[in-house]
C-alpha positions as CSV (number, residue, x, y, z in Angstrom):
1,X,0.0,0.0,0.0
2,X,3.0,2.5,0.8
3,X,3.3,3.3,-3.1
4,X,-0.4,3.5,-3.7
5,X,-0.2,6.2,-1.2
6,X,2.9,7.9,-2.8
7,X,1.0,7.8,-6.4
8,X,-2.2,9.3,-4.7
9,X,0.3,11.9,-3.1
10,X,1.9,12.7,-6.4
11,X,-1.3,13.0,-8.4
12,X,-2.9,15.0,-5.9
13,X,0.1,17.2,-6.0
14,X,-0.2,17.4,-9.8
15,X,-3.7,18.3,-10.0
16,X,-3.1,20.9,-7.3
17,X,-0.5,22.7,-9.2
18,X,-2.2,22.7,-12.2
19,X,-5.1,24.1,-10.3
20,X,-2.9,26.3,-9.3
21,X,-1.6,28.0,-12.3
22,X,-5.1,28.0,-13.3
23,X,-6.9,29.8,-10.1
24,X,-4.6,33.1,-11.5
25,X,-2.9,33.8,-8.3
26,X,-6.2,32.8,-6.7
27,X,-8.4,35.3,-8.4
28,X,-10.4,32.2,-9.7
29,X,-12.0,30.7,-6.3
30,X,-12.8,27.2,-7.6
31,X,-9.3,26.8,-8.7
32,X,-8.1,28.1,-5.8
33,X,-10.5,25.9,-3.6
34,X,-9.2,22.9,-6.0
35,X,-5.3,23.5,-5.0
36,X,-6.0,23.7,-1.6
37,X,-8.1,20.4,-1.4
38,X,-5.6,18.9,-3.7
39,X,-2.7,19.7,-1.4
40,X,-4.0,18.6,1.7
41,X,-4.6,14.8,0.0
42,X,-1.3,15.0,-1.1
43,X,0.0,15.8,2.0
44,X,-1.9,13.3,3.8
45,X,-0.9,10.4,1.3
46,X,2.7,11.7,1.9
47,X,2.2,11.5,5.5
48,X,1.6,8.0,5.3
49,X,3.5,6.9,3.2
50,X,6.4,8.2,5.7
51,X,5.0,5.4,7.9
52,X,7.1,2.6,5.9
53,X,8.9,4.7,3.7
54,X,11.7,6.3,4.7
55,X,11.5,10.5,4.4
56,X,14.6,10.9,2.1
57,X,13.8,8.3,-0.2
58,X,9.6,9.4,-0.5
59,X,10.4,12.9,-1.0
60,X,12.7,12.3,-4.1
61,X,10.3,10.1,-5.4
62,X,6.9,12.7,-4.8
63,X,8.9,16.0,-5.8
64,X,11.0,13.8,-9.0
65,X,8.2,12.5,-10.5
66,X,5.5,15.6,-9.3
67,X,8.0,18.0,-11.5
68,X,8.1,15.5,-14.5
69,X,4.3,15.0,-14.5
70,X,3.6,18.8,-13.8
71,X,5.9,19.4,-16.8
72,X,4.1,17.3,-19.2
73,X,0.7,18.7,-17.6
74,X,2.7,22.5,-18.5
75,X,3.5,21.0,-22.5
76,X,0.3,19.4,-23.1
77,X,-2.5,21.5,-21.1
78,X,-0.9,24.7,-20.6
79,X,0.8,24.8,-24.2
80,X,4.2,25.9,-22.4
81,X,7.2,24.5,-24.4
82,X,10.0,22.6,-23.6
83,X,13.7,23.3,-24.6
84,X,16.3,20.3,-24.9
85,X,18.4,21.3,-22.0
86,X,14.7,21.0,-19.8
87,X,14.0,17.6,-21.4
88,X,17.4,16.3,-20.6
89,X,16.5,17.4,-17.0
90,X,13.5,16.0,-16.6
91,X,15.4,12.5,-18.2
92,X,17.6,12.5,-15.6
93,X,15.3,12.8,-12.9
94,X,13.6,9.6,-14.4
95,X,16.5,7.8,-14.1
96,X,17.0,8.8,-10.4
97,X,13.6,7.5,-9.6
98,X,14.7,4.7,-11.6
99,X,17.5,3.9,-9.9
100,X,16.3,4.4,-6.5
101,X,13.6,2.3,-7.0
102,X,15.3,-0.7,-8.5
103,X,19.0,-0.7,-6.9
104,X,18.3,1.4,-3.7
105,X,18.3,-0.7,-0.5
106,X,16.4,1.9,0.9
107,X,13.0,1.7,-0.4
108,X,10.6,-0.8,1.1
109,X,9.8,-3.1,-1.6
């Protein structure tokens, strides 16, 4: 269950920054009730995940894939391109969550 609770955490997180950019610095209240509800799930999923997986570890994982999905949410929804030097970036954090997933002795599997 620990990374059922990370992926709710990290799509909560995704819908509340995309709610975010879209409540206009919170001129547009259902938007801005939307990131607020959205962020409190995905701070309560990340809470427990904590429980069984250790701080360090969840955190990369939430914020590495949170910034990749948020990206594609930017290309795709918010028509904001990306350059190469950003996609190489966002590649790389992949890989981290990659290889903290699959070689780290850290995660609970």
């Amino acid at each position: 269950m620990n990374f059922v609770f990370l992926s709710v955490a990290i799509v909560a997180e995704v819908v509340g920054t995309s709610a975010l950019k879209a409540s206009e610095s919170f001129t547009k209240p259902l938007a801005a009730l939307v990131t607020l509800l959205a962020y409190a799930i995905a701070f309560y999923f990340l809470a427990l995940t904590l429980k069984t997986i250790p701080v360090g570890i969840a955190y990369a994982i939430w914020s590495g894939l949170g910034i990749v999905l948020i990206s594609l949410v930017g290309v795709f929804w918010f028509r904001q391109p990306l350059d190469t030097p950003a996609l190489i970036g966002l590649a790389l954090i992949i890989v981290g969550v990659i290889v903290i997933n699959t070689l780290s002795q850290s995660t609970v599997h």
